[in-house]
C-alpha positions as CSV (number, residue, x, y, z in Angstrom):
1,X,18.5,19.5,29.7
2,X,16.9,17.2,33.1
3,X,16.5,14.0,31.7
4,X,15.0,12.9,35.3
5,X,11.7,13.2,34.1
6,X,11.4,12.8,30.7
7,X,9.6,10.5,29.1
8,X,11.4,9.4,25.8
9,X,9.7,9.0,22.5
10,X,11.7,6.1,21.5
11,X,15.0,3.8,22.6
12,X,17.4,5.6,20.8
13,X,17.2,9.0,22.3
14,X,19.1,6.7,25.3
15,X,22.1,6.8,23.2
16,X,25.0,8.8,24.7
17,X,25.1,12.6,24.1
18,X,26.7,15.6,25.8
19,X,23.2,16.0,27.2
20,X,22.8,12.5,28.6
21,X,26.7,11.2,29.0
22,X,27.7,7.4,29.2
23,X,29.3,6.7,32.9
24,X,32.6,7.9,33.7
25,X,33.9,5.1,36.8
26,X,36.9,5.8,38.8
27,X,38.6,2.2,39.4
28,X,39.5,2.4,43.3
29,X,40.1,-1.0,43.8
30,X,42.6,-2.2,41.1
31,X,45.9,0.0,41.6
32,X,48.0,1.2,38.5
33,X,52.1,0.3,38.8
34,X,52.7,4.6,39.2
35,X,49.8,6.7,40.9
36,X,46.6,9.3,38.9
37,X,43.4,8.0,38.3
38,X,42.4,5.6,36.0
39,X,38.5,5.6,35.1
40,X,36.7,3.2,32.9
41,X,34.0,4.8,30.4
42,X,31.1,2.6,30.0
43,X,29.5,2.4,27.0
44,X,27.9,-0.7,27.2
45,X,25.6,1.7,29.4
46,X,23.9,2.7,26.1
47,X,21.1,0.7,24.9
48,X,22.2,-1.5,22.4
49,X,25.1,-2.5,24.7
50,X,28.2,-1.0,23.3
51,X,29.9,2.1,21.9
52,X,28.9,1.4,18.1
53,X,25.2,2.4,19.6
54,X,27.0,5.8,18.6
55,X,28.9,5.0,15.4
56,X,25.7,3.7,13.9
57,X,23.3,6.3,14.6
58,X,25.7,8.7,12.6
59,X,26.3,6.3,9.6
60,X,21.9,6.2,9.1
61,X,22.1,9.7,10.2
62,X,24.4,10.2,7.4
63,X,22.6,8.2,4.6
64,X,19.4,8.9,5.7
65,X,20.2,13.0,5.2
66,X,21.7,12.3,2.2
67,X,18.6,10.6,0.7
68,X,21.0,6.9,0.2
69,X,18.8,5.0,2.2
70,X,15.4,5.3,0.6
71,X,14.2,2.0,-1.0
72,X,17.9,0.0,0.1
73,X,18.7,-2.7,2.5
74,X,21.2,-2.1,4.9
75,X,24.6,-4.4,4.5
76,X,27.1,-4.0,6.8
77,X,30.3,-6.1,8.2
78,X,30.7,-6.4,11.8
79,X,32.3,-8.0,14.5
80,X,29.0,-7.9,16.1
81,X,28.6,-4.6,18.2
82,X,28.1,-1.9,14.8
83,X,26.0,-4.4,13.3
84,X,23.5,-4.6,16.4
85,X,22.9,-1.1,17.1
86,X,22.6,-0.9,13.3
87,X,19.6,-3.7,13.1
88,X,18.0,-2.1,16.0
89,X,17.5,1.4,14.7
90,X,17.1,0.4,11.2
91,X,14.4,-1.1,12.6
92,X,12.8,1.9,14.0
93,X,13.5,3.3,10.6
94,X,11.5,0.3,8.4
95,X,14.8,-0.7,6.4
96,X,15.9,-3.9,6.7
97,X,19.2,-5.1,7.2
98,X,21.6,-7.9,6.1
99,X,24.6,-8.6,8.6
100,X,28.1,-10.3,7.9
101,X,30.2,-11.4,10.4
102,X,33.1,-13.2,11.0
103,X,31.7,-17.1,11.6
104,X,34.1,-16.9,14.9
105,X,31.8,-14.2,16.7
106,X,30.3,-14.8,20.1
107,X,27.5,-16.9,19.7
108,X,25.4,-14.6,22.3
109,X,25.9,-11.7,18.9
110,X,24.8,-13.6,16.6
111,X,21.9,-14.6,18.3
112,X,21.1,-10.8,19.3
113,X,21.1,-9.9,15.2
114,X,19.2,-12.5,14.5
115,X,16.6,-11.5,17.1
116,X,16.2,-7.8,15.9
117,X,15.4,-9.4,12.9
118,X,18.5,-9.2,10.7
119,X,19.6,-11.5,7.6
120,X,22.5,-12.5,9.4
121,X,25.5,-14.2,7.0
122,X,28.6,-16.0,9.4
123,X,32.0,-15.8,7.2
124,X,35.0,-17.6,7.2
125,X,38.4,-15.1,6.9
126,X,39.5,-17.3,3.7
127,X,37.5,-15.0,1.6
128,X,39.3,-12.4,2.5
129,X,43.2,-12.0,0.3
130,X,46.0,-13.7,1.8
131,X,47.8,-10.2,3.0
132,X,43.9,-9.2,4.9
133,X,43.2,-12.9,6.4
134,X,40.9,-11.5,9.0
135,X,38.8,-9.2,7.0
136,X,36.7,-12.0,5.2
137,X,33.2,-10.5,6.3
138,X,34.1,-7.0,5.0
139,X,35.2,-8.7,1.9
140,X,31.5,-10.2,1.3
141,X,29.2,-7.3,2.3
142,X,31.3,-5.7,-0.1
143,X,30.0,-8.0,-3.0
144,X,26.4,-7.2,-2.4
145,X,27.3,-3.5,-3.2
146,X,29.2,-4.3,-6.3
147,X,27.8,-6.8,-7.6
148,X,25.8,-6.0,-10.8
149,X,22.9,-8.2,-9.5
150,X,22.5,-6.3,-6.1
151,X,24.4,-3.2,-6.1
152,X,20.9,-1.2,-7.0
153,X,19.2,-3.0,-3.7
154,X,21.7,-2.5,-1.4
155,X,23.4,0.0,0.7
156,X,26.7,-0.1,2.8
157,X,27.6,2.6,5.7
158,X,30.7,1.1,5.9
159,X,31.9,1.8,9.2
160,X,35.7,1.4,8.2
161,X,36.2,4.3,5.8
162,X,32.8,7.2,6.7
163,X,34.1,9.7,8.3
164,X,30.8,9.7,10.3
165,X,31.9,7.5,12.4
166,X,34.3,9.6,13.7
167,X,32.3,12.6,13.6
168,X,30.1,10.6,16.2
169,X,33.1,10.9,18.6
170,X,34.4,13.8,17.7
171,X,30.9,15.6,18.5
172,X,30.0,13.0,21.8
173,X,32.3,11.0,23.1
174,X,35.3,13.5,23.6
175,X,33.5,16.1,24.7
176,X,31.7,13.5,27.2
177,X,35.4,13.1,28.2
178,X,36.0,16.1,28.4
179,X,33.4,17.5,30.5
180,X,33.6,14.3,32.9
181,X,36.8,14.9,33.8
182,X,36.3,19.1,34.1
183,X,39.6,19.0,31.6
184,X,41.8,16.8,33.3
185,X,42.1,13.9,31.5
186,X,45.6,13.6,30.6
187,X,45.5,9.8,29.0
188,X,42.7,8.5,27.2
189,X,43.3,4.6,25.8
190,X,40.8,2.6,23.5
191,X,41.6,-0.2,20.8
192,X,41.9,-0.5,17.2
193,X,39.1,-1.2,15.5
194,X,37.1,0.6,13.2
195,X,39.3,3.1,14.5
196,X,36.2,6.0,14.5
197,X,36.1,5.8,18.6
198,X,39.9,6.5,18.8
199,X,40.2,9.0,15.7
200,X,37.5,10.6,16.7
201,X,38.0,11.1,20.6
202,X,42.0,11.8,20.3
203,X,40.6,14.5,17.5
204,X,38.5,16.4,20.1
205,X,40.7,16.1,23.0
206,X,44.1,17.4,21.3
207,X,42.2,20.3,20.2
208,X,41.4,20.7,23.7
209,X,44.7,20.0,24.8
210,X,47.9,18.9,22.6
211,X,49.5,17.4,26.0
212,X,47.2,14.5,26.1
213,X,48.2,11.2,25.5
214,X,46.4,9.1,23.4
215,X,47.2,4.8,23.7
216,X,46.3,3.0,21.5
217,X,45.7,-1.1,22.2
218,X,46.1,-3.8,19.4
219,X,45.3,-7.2,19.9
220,X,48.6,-9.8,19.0
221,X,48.3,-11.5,15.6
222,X,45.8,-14.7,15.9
223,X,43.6,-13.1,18.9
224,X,40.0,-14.2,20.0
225,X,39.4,-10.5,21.2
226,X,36.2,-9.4,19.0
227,X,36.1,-6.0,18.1
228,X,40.0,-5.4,18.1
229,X,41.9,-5.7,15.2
230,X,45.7,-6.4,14.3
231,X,46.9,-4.9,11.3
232,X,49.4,-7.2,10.5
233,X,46.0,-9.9,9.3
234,X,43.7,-6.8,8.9
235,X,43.7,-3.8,6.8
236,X,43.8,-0.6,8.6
237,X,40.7,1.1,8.4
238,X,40.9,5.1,6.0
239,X,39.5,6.6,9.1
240,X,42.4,6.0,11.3
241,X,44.6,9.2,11.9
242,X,48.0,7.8,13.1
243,X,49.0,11.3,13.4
244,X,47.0,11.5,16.3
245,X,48.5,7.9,18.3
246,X,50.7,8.7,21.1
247,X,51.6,5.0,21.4
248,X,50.7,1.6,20.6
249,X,50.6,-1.6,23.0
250,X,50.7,-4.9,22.3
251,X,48.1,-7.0,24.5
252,X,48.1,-10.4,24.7
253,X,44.6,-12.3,24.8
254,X,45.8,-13.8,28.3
255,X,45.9,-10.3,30.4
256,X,42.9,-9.4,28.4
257,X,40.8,-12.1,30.3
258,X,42.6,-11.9,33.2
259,X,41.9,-8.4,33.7
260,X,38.4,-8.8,32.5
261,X,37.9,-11.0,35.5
262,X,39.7,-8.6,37.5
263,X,37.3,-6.0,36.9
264,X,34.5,-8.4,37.5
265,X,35.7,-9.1,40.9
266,X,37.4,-6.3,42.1
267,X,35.5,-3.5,40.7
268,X,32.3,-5.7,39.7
269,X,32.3,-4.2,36.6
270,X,30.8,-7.0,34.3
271,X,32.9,-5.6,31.2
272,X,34.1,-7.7,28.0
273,X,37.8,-8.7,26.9
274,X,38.4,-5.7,25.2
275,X,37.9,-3.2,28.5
276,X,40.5,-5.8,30.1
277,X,42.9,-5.5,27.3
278,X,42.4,-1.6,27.7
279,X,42.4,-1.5,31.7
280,X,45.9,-4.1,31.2
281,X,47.4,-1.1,29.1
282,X,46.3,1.4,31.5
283,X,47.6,-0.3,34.9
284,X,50.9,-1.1,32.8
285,X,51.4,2.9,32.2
286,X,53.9,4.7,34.4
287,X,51.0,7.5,35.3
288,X,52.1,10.5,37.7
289,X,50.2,11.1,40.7
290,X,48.0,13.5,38.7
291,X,47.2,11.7,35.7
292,X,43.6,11.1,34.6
293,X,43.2,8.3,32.5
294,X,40.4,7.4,30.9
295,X,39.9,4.0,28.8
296,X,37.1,2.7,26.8
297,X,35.2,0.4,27.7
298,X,33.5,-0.4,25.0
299,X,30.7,-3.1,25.9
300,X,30.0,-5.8,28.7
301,X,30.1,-9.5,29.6
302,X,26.8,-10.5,28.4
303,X,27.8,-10.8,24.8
304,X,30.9,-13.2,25.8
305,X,29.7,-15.6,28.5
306,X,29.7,-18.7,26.1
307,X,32.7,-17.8,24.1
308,X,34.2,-17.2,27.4
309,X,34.0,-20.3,28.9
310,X,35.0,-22.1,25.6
311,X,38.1,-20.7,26.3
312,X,38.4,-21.5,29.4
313,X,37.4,-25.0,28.5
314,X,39.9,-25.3,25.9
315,X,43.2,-23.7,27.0
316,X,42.8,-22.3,31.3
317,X,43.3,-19.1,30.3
318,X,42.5,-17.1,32.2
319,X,44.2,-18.8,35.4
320,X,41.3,-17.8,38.2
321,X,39.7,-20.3,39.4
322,X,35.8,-19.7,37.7
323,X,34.1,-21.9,40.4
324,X,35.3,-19.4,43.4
């Protein structure tokens, strides 16, 4: 299909699609420690400004087909992303939609749900059990399902266990992949999270090709990096397929801001934390001179800015000099 001159009958026909892919960048400026390629995907090019545009157009796909959404309110737990892209087509839809996330969100996220229009409910992790400390928001959207008072009003997608949301990259993102990289790719690296983007992907490209590498990046215990998750303080989600993980790196939140700036600068990519800790992985891989890598990146700068230099405020990392 030309998409160069059509005229689109609303915003979430932007959303990527085989049709109409998300960038593939190759990074020619920041070197890996081996040789290959190393190319960022950016999918803060969709129009919500992240990846779980996507997720979240399967998950009301999904409940919308299956006749779940008639006469409910949306509730959904998010680190900010899902539950934006989730508020802005429900919105398109008519439904209304009631947001928790984790009180320790980017300010610039919450702000963005509650401008779409969203009940928006900031939760502390202590409601969560001691063995799932980080997990508090999931934890309360969880009550408005199951509570007798609300469980008729309300209705969750949950973006943790529906296999939609790895059908949505399963059936777009890998083959975007794919196609990108005319079959080359020989690494592909995203984070934990919901774990749909990574399931999902590493699904469609082993089927392709069983020699492909799939890294997976977890955050350490205690991290400020929003959207990743460490399963030693957070459940792992049922849609996760460990089968498929090659390997699993540790990043640190320090290299994860560092190589967010490093991207800024370098590549002027205005990514968020989570592309650096993915990029730090990447550049820390032993590639061969043919290797195609190809990480996530899985939304931009915008949504940090504040929460950014809060951190820099507070502790120096990362160590660049901000003012240069």
């Amino acid at each position: 299909m030309d998409l160069s001159r059509r005229v689109f009958d609303d915003v979430s026909q932007l959303i990527g699609s085989r049709e109409n892919p998300t960038p593939l960048v190759r990074l020619g400026r920041i070197p890996p420690q081996g040789g290959g390629e190393i190319h960022a995907k950016l999918e803060w090019m969709n129009p919500f400004g992240s990846i779980k545009d996507r997720t979240a157009r399967y998950l009301l796909d999904g409940l919308r087909i299956n006749g779940r959404l008639a006469g409910r309110r949306l509730v959904e737990a998010t680190s900010g992303n899902t539950g934006i892209a989730l508020v802005a087509l429900s919105n398109l839809l008519g439904v209304p939609c009631t947001i928790t996330i984790p009180s320790g969100a980017p300010e610039e996220k919450i702000a963005l749900l509650r401008l779409l229009g969203a009940e928006v409910w900031p939760t502390p992790d202590d409601l969560c059990p001691i063995d799932h400390p980080k997990d508090g928001a999931i934890a309360l959207a969880r009550t408005f399902v199951t509570a007798e008072s609300t469980r008729d009003r309300y209705i969750m997608p949950n973006q943790y266990e529906n296999p939609d949301n790895v059908r949505a990259h399963y059936e777009t993102t890998g083959p975007e992949i794919w196609d990108q990289t005319q079959g080359k790719v020989t690494h592909f690296l995203a984070g934990y999270g919901t774990c749909g983007t990574i399931t999902g992907v590493a699904k469609f490209l082993k089927e392709k090709n069983r020699a492909v590498r799939v890294i997976a990046i977890e955050p350490e215990k205690g991290h400020t990096l929003s959207g990743l998750k460490n399963f030693q303080e957070s459940k792992k989600p049922g849609i996760l397929d460990e089968t498929l993980i090659d390997k699993t790196v540790r990043v640190p939140d320090g290299p994860a801001y560092e190589t967010m700036i490093r991207l800024a600068r370098e590549e002027s990519l205005l990514a968020g934390p989570s592309t650096g800790a993915i990029v730090w992985a990447a550049l820390r891989e032993n590639l061969s001179a043919d290797a195609v890598a190809v990480c996530i990146s899985p939304d931009n700068a915008f949504k940090y800015t504040s929460y950014f230099a809060a951190r820099v405020a507070k502790d120096g990392v990362p160590k660049v000099d901000l003012a240069v």
